[in-house]
Structures are given as structure tokens and as C-alpha cells.
TIGU-720405 format. One line per 2 residues: number of its first residue (from 1); their letters; for each residue y, z, x negated of C-alpha. Coordinates in steps of 0.02 Angstrom, whole numbers, plus 50000, padded with zeros to 5 digits. Last residue first. Example, Ala and Ser with C-alpha at 12.3 -4.5 7.8 and 13.67 -1.06 7.14 Angstrom:
# residues 2
2 = SA = 49947,50357,49316; 49775,50390,49385 .
***
This chain:
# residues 185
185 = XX = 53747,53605,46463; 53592,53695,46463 .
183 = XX = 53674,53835,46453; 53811,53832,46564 .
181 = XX = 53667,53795,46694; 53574,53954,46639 .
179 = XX = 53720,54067,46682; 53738,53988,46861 .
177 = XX = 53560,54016,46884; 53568,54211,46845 .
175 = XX = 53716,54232,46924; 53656,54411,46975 .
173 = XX = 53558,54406,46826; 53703,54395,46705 .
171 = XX = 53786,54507,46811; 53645,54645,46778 .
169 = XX = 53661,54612,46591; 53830,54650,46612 .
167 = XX = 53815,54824,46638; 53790,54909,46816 .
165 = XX = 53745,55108,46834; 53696,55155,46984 .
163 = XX = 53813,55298,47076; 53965,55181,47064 .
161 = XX = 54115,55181,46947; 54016,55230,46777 .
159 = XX = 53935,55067,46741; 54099,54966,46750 .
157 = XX = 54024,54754,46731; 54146,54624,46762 .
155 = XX = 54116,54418,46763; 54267,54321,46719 .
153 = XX = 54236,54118,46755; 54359,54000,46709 .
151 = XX = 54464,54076,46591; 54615,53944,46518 .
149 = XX = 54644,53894,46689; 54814,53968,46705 .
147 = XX = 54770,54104,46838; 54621,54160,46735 .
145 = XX = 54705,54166,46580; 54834,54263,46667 .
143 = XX = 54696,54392,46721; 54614,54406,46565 .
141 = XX = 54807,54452,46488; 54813,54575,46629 .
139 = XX = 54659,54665,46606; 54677,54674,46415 .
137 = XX = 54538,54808,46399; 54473,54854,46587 .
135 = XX = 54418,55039,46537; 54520,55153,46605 .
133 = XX = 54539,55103,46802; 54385,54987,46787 .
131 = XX = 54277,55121,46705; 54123,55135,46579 .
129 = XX = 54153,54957,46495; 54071,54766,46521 .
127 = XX = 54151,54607,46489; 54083,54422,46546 .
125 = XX = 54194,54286,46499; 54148,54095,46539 .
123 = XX = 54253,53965,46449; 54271,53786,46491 .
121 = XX = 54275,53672,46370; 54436,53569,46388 .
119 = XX = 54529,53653,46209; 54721,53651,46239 .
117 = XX = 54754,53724,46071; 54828,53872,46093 .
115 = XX = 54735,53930,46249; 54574,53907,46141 .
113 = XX = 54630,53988,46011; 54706,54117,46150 .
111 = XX = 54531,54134,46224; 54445,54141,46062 .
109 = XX = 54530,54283,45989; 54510,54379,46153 .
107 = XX = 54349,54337,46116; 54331,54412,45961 .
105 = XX = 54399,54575,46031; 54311,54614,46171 .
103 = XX = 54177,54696,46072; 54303,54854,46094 .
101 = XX = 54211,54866,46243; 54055,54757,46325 .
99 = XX = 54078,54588,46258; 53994,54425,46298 .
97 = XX = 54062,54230,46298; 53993,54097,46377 .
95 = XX = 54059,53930,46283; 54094,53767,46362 .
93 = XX = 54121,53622,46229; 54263,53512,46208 .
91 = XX = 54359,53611,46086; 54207,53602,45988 .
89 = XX = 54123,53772,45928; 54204,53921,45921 .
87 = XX = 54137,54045,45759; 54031,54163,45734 .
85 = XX = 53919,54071,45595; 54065,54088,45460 .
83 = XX = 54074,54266,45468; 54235,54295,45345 .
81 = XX = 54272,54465,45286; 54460,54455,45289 .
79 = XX = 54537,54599,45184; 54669,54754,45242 .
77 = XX = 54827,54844,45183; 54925,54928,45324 .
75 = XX = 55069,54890,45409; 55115,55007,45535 .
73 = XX = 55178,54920,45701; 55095,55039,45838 .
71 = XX = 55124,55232,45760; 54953,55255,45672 .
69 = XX = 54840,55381,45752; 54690,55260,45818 .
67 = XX = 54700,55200,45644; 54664,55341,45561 .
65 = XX = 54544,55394,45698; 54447,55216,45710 .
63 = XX = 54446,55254,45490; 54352,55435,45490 .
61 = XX = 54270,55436,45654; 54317,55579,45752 .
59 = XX = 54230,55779,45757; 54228,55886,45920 .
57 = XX = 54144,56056,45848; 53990,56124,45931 .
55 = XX = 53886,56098,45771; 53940,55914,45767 .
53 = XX = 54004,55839,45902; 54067,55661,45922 .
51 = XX = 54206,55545,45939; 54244,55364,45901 .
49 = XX = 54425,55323,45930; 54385,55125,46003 .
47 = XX = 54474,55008,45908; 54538,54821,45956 .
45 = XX = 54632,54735,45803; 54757,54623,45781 .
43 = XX = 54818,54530,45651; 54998,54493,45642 .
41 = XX = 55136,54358,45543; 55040,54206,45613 .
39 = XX = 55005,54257,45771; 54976,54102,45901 .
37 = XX = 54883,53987,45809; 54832,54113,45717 .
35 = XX = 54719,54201,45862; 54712,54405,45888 .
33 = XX = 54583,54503,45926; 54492,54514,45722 .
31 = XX = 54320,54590,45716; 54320,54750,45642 .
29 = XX = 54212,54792,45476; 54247,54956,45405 .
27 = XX = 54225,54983,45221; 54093,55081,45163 .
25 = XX = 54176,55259,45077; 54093,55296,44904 .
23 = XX = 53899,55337,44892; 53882,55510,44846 .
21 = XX = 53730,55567,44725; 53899,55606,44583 .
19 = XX = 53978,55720,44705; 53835,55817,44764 .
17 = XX = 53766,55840,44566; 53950,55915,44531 .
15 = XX = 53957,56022,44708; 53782,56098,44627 .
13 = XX = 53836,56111,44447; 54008,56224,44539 .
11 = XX = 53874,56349,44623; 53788,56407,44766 .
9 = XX = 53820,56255,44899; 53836,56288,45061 .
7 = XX = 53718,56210,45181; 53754,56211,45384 .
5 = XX = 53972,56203,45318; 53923,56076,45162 .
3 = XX = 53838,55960,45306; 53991,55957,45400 .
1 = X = 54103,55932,45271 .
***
């Protein structure tokens, strides 16, 4: 639409070539937040609206808007794409895991897998957005895991409450030897 708005098109042939050079619609990949051990009858999903201008005009992402504007409980039709190298490992093993915004979502998966099952490994969370106060997805369930031992180390990263800007790259090297001893074990 956008591009039709900067470059009308002269005649009905033209909007006929347009239509048949268009690819159709790619689907939209999001990674699954929810574990089913715990959530059998529900998937859920973490999406960030995504917004942007275009010739002055505010525009949104054509499926994070649909969804962002679906009452909470909508069922809506939807595949798996499996990834079958991101995956947990052994119950037994420790596992740092890294996710700046909505990219908090497979992990949330993983915590309550892990929470689920009673998996030993410890688990090391380190989750970076713009603001604490607007920002910190599922504050409150990272806190309980904390609390109950399922979350043994949450490191935090809000580049936009602070003059410098901090992301969790900079935690990872303020812990720097810390980080590399989960590693090597």
C-alpha cells in the first residue's frame, strides 16, 4: 500500500503484472512460551506490536498487530514448525539461557519444562529490554522461579533506564568468569 501511494500505477495491465510478480504472505514464525507439561489445551505466544513509519504515517506489522488486537482467549488456527536443534538438553545439565524481548519466550518454555519436570541442572537467565518499569516480561513468574529454585541466576539488562545504555552483553562481562565457569561445566 505504501509503495502503490509513492508510485501509482497508470492502468488496470499494470495492477495485473503487480499482482501476479507478488510473492504471497510468509508465514510468521514465533517461538512457542508456554511448556506441555504444564499446558496441554494452550500455546502461548510472546508478541511484540511492531511499529514503524512510512512516509510520516505510523504503520504496524501485519500479523504481531492482528494478534496484538485479539481479545485474550481467541482461538486461532496455527502449525508447529519444529527446530529440532533448539532444544533443552539433559535434565541434569545447567543451561545459560539468553533473551532480550519477546525472545523471552523459549525460555519461559524451558523454565516451566524444566519446573515441570523436576530437572537438577541449574538454569541461568539473562533478559534484556528498554525499561524495567515496562519492559520486565513475566517479572513475577521469573521472580517465583527464583524464589522456588527453579531460576538460579537472573541477570537484567534495561538500556534505556540510565544515561549509558546496558544490554546483556555488558552483564555477561560483568560476570564474565562466572559465565565461563557454567560453560565449561
Amino acid at each position: 500500500a505504501d509503495l502503490l501511494r509513492i508510485y501509482p500505477l497508470k492502468d488496470e495491465d499494470q495492477f495485473r503484472e503487480l499482482v501476479r510478480m507478488l510473492p504471497g504472505i510468509a508465514p510468521r514464525l514465533y517461538s512457542v512460551a508456554s511448556s506441555p507439561k504444564l499446558n496441554v489445551q494452550e500455546v502461548h505466544l510472546v508478541v511484540g506490536k511492531h511499529r514503524f513509519y512510512a512516509q510520516g504515517d505510523e504503520q504496524f506489522g501485519l500479523c504481531s498487530s492482528y494478534l496484538g488486537d485479539l481479545p485474550v482467549g481467541t482461538p486461532i488456527r496455527f502449525y508447529v514448525h519444529h527446530n529440532r536443534a533448539f532444544k533443552l538438553p539433559d535434565e541434569a545439565r545447567d543451561i545459560i539461557m539468553i533473551g532480550p524481548g519477546t525472545g523471552i519466550a523459549p525460555f519461559r518454555s524451558f523454565l516451566a519444562d524444566r519446573d515441570a519436570g523436576g530437572a537438577t541442572g541449574k538454569n541461568w537467565f539473562f533478559f534484556g529490554e528498554q525499561r524495567f518499569r515496562a519492559d520486565f516480561l513475566y517479572q513475577a513468574e521469573l521472580q517465583q522461579y527464583l524464589q522456588t529454585g527453579v531460576l538460579h541466576k537472573l541477570s537484567l539488562a534495561f538500556s534505556r533506564d540510565q544515561s549509558h545504555k546496558i544490554y546483556v552483553q555488558h552483564r555477561m562481562q560483568e560476570e564474565a568468569a562466572e559465565f565461563f565457569r557454567w560453560l565449561e561445566s
